[in-house]
N, C-alpha and C positions, 0 to 999 in steps of 0.2 A: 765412343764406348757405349755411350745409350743404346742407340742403332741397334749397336753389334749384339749388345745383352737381350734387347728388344725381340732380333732376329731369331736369337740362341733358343728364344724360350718358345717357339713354337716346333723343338725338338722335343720338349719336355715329354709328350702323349706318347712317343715313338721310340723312348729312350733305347729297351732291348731290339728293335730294330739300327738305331743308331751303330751302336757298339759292334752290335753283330756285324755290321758293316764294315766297320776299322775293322774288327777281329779279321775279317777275311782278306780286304785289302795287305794286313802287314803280312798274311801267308803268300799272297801272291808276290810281294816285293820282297821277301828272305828269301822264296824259291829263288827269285831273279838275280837275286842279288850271290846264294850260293851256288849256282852252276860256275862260273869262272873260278872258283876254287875247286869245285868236285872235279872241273877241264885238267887246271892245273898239274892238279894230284894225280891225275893218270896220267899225261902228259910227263912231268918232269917224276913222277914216283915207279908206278907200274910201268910203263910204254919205255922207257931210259933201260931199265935193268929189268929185261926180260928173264923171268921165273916161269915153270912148271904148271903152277894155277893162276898166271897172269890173267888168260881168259876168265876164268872163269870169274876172279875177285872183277874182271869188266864189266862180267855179265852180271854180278851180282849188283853193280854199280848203276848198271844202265837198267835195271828191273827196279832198283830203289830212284831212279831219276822216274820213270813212268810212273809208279805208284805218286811223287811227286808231284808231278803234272798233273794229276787226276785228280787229286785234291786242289790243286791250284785252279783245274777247269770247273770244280764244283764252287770253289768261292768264287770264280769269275761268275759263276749264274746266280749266285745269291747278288754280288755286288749289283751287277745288270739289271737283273729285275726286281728282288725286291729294294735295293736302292732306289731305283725309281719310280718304286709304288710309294714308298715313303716319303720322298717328294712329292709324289702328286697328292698323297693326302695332307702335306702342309701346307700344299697349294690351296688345294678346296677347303683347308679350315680358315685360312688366309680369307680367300675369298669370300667364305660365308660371315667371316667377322667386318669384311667389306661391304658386304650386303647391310648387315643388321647395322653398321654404322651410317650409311647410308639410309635407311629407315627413320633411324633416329634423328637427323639434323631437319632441323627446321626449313619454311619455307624462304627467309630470308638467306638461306646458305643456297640454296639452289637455285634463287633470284641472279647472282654473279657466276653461278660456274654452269658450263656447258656438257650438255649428255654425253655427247660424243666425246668428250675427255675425257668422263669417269669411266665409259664402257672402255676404253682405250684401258685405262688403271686395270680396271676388272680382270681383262683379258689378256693382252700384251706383257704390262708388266709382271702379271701376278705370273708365266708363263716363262720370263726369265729369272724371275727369281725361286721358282718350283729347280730349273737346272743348276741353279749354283745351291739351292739346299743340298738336291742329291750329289751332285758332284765339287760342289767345291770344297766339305771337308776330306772325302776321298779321295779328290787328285792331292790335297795341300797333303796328307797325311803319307799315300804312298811315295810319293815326292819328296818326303823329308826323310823319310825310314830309306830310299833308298842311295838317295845324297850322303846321307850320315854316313851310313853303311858301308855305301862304297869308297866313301873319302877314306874312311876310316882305318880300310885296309889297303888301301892306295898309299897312304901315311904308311903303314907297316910295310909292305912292300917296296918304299923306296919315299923317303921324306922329301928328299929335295924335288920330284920327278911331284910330290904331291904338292910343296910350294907355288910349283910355277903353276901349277890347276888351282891353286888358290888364290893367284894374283891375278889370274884372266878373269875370275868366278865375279871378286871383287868388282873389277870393272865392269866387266855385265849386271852385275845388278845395279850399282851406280848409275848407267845408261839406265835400265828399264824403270828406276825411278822417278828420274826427270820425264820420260817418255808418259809415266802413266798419270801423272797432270792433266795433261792434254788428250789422254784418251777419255778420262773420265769428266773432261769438259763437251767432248764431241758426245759421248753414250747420251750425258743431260740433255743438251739440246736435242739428240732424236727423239728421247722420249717424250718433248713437248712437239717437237714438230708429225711425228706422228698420230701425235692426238690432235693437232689441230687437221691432220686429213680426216681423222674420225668424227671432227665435229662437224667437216664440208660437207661429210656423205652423209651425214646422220639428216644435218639439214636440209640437203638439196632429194634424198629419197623421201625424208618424213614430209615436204611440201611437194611432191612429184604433180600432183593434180594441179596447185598452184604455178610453178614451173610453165607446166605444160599449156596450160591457161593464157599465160602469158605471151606463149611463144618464145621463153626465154631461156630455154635449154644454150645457146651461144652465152648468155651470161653466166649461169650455173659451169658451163666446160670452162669459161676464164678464172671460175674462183678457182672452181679446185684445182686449176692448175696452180694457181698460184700457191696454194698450199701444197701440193706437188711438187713442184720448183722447188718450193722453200726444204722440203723433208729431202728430195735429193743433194740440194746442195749438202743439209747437215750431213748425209750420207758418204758423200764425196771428204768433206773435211777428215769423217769421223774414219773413212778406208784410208785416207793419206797419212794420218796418224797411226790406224793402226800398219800400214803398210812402213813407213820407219821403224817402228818398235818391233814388228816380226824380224826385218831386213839385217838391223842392227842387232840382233838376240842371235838370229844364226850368222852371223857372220863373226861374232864370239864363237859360237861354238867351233866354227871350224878353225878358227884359232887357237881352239883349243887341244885339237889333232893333230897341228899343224907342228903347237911347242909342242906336245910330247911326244911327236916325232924326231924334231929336232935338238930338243934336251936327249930322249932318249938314247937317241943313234948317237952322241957326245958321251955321255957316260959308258952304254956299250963299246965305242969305242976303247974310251979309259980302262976297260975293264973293271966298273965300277955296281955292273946288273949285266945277268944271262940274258940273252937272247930269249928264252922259255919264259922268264920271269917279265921284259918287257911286251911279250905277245901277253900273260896274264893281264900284265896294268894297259895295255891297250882294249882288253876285255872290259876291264872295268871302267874305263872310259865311258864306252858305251851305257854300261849302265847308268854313269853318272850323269848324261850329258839326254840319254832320252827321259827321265822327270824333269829337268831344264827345258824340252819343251813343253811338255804338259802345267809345268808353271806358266810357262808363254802364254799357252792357250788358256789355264785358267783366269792370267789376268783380264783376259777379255771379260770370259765367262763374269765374273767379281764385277766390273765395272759396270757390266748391261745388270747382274742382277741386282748390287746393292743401290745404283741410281734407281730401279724399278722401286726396290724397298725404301728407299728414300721419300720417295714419293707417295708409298702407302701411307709409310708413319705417318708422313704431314696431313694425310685425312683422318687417321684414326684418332692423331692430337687433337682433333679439332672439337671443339668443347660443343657440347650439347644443349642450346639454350634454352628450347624448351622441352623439360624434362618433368616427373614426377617433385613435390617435394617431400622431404625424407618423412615426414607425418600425415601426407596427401592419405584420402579416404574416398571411396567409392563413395558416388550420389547413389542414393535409392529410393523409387517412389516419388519419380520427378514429376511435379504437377507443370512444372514452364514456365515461372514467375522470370521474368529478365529484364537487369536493370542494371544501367552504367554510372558509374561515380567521379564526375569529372574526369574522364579519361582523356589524354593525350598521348598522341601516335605521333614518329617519323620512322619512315623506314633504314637511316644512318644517323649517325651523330653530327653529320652536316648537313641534312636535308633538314626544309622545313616542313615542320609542323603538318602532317596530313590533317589528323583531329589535334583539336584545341580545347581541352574543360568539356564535354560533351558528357551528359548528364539525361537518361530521361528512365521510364519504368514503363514494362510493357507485363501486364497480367495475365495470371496464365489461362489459354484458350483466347486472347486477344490477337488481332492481327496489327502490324505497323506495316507502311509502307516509306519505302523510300524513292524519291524524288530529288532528281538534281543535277547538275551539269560535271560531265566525265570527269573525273581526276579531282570528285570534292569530298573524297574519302567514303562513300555507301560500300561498295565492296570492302575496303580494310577494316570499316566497322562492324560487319558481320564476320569477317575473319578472324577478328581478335575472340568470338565468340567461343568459337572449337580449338581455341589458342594453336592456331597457325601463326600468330605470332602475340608477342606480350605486350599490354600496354607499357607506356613508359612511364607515365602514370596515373592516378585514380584505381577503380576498379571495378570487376565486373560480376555482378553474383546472379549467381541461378538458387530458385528459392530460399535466398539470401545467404548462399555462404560465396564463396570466394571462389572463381575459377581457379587457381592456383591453389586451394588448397582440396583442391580436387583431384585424382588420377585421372590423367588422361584418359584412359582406355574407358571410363566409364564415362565420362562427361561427353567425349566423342560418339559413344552408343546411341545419346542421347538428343542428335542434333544430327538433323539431316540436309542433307543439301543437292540442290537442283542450277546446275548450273545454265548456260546459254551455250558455253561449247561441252558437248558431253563428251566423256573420253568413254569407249568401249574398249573391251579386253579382247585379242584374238582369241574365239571359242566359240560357243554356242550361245543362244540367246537365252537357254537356263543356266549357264555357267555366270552371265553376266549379271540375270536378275537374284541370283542365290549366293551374287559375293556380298546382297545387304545383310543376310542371313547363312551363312555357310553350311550351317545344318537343317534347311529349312528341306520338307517335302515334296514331291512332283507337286502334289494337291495345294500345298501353300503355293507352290512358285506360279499354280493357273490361279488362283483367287487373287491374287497380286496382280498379273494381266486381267482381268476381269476389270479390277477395281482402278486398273489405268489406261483404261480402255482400248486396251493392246489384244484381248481376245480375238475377234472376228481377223485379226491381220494372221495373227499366231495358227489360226485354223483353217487359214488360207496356204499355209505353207505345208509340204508333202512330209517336213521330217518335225515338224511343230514347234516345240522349246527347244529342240534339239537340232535346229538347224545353224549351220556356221556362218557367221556373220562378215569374214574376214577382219583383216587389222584396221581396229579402230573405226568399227562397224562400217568398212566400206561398199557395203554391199545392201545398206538400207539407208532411208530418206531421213530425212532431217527429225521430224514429227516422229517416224518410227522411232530413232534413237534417242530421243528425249523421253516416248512411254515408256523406252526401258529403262531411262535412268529413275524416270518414275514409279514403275513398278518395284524395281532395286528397293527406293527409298519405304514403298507400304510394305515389302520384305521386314525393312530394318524398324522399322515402328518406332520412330524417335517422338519426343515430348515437344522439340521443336525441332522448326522449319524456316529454311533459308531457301529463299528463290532469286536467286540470281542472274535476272534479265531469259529467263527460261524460255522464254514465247521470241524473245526480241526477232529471232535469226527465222521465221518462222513464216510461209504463206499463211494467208486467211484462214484456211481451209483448216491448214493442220493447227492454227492457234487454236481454232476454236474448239477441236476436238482435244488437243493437250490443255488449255484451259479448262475446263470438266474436269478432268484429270486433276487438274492440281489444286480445283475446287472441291474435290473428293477428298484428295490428301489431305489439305488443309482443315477439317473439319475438326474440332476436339484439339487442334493441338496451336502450341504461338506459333504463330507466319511469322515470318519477315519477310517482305518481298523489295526486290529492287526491281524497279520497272522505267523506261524510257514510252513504252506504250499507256498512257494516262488511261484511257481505256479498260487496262487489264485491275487498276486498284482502287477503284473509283469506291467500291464496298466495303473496304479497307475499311477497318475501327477506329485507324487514324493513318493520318497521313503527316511524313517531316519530310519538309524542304534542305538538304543537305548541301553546304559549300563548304567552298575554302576556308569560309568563317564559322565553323559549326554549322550546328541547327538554328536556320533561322523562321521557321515556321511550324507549328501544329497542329493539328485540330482534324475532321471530319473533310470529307471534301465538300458538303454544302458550306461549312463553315470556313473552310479556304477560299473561296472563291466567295463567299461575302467579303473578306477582306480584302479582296482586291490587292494582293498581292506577289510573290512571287511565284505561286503555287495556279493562281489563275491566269498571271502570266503566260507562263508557259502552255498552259491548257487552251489559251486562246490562241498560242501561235502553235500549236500542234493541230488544233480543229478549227481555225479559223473562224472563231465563233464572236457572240458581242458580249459585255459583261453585264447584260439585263437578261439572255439567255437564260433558258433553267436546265440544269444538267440529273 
């Protein structure tokens, strides 16, 4: 009932279009449902005992049956189309409250689930359940109005003739209960096995270069088959099931012509009902018996759309952990003081410990660097900075208040970052460098390349800032696509700075010229750099040695390498150097 109420309330915007929907459907199913009496009536009234103005009361019958229709052909175009405008706009408020939930969940929620599943939700689902919004309280409704309906005077026309229609009725729905078990276990699994073909493709297209690299297109053709296989077998299941439930639904039905053929022609016999009056309830059979299948078919409809909806809920349930807190306050006037307070990290409740008590102060216009072997928490300790995710405990203040008791959106203004894999947007290359600043000018967006030494390449090109870069900048070099994350980031002018192995992935050539760049950046504001290239932080104000066990080192890099320790270590087996050397 949650679900269901859940579902109901994204009627709420659309209500006069709702209604108006019923309103037209129950004309169309009264028209339907009085013709076999308006039949009747000339039939056994007028056409029996022919009169004078016979024709004409015909004619006047058959001008009031047209006038009928024409009403009932205008509510069939309301139904049709705006029906299914109405759906599709609950579809797209659906999905845009899909979107913006998806914005909101954290980077440990997206750490476990895969893109091509959610785009799979996005699409697929939110697209069967748009057709059971517009049609399934319209079938369920005219379907009931004209079962009721027709039973009803089926009943009056001959109670015993309406019994046995109600003891076949019985037993058909008895079957299509037990039947729709099993349909709605087959709809679940396609829904999941569909999205895992969306997350083969997502995968095997989003690494095509890699793939292809490889030479390994024969392995990529064996996955997705196997998630192929997998979505056809559920396929197969989920048509065998629905292929009984159809089979057994009409095979009632025609049992149900079948007895009130054969009751009828019994009591006809008896002289118990006219022959006139059995052609009526034969009439109305039909009535009865065609929303019988439109319930069939909506059961499908129901099972694809609300497994779809099932599915949504379970994202939109999903709790938001990092979020605003209800007295969070914008930072203003960030000078870039940053400092951690015994803080401790894991990324689940059964992992250990990435950070342990990690404790240190970086002043503002100071640079830190971090140093240290993969997987000894440097990147999760800069991420906990722009709370992409929350410590677990201690805490982390920026000119000493409390990330958490800060807004997001303002703390995030504030902190920018440079990453080693850069992600570009398909668009142009001012589209990209004006998402640091959205409202920034042509003039701002060239001072920005200017200042990331992205000019001379940008004036090399025939359409400038305005040329297209393709998806995920596949159409520039390495070096190119890091000055525009850099340029992005002098867009966005944050107080501090996160660099994140920026150079690592990088020939000579183009480190040296993105170095510059990010010695420009870094000017006036706190760095952070994480670097595997010792090389690149040697200027650094200070330098921390980061492991598994905290920070086990400080200091200067003259002052590191007098101690002879992990920090010269490393430096001597990266430059093969002596520790009498002077750096």
């Amino acid at each position: 009932m949650k679900t269901l109420k859940y579902f109901i309330s994204y009627y709420r915007p659309y209500r006069s279009m709702f209604f108006m929907d019923l309103f037209c459907a129950s004309i169309i199913s009264l028209v339907d449902i009085a013709y076999p009496l308006i039949f009747n009536f000339c039939v056994s009234g007028l056409l029996v005992t022919l009169q004078p103005d016979t024709m004409q009361k015909v004619l006047l019958i058959s001008a009031g049956m047209i006038l009928l229709y024409i009403i009932r052909s205008a509510c069939r175009w309301y139904v049709t189309g705006q029906g299914h405008i109405m759906g599709a706009l609950m579809e797209s408020d659906m999905r845009q409250d899909l979107f913006d939930k998806f914005q909101q969940l954290s980077f440990s929620w997206f750490d476990t689930h895969n893109t091509g599943e959610l785009m799979s939700r996005m699409v697929s689902d939110l697209f069967d359940i748009s057709e059971l919004a517009h049609h399934g309280p319209e079938n369920l409704f005219i379907s009931l109005i004209k079962i009721i309906g027709s039973f009803s005077i089926m009943m009056v026309i001959n109670w015993k003739l309406g019994l046995v229609l109600l003891l076949i009725t019985i037993i058909m729905l008895l079957f299509s209960w037990k039947q729709n078990a099993r349909m709605e276990e087959t709809f679940t699994d396609n829904r999941k096995k569909i999205a895992g073909i969306n997350a083969s493709l997502q995968n095997s297209l989003g690494g095509i270069r890699v793939v292809q690299s490889f030479a390994n297109e024969d392995l990529e053709a064996r996955k997705f088959d196997s998630s192929n296989q997998a979505y056809l077998r559920s396929k197969k299941n989920n048509y065998h099931a629905m292929a009984a439930y159809y089979t057994g639904n009409h095979f009632f039905q025609g049992m149900l012509y079948a007895a009130i053929l054969l009751a009828g022609g019994y009591l006809a016999v008896k002289g118990e009902i006219e022959p006139a009056v059995l052609a009526t309830f034969a009439l109305y059979v039909n009535v009865y018996v065609s929303p019988l299948e439109i319930l069939i078919e909506f059961t499908e409809m129901f099972q694809k759309g609300f497994s779809g909806f099932r599915r949504f809920e379970a994202i939109m349930e999903q709790s938001v952990e990092i979020k605003d807190e209800p007295d969070a306050k914008d930072i203003e006037n960030v000078k870039g003081d940053v400092e951690f307070e015994n803080v401790s990290f894991s990324y689940g409740e059964n992992d250990q410990n990435v950070l342990q008590n990690v404790s240190f102060k970086i002043p503002a216009g100071q640079s830190l660097a971090l140093v240290g072997p993969s997987g000894g928490g440097k990147t999760t300790l800069c991420s906990l900075i722009p709370r992409f995710y929350d410590p677990d405990q201690g805490k982390i203040l920026i000119d000493g208040k409390n990330v958490k008791d800060l807004t997001l959106r303002s703390l995030r203004k504030n902190v920018g970052i440079v990453q080693q894999d850069v992600y570009l947007f398909d668009g142009t290359i001012a589209d990209n460098i004006r998402y640091g600043r959205p409202e920034a000018t042509e003039e701002e967006i060239l001072e920005a390349c200017r200042k990331a030494n992205l000019l001379e390449f940008i004036e090399s090109l025939p359409d400038g800032i305005y040329t297209e870069i393709g998806e995920r900048g596949a159409r520039l070099s390495g070096g190119q696509k890091q000055r525009i994350s850099i340029a992005r980031i002098f867009l966005k002018d944050p107080r501090i700075l996160i660099l994140d192995e920026a150079t690592s992935a990088l020939d000579n050539e183009s480190e040296r010229i993105v170095q510059e760049s990010l010695d420009e950046l870094s000017k006036g504001r706190t760095c952070i750099s994480i670097a595997h290239r010792l090389s690149t932080i040697k200027n650094a104000d200070e330098i921390a040695v980061v492991s598994e066990n905290g920070i086990q080192e400080r200091g200067t890099h003259e002052e590191l390498m007098k101690n002879n320790g992990l920090y010269a270590n490393y430096y001597r087996l990266q430059f093969r150097t002596d520790s009498n050397d002077e750096f």
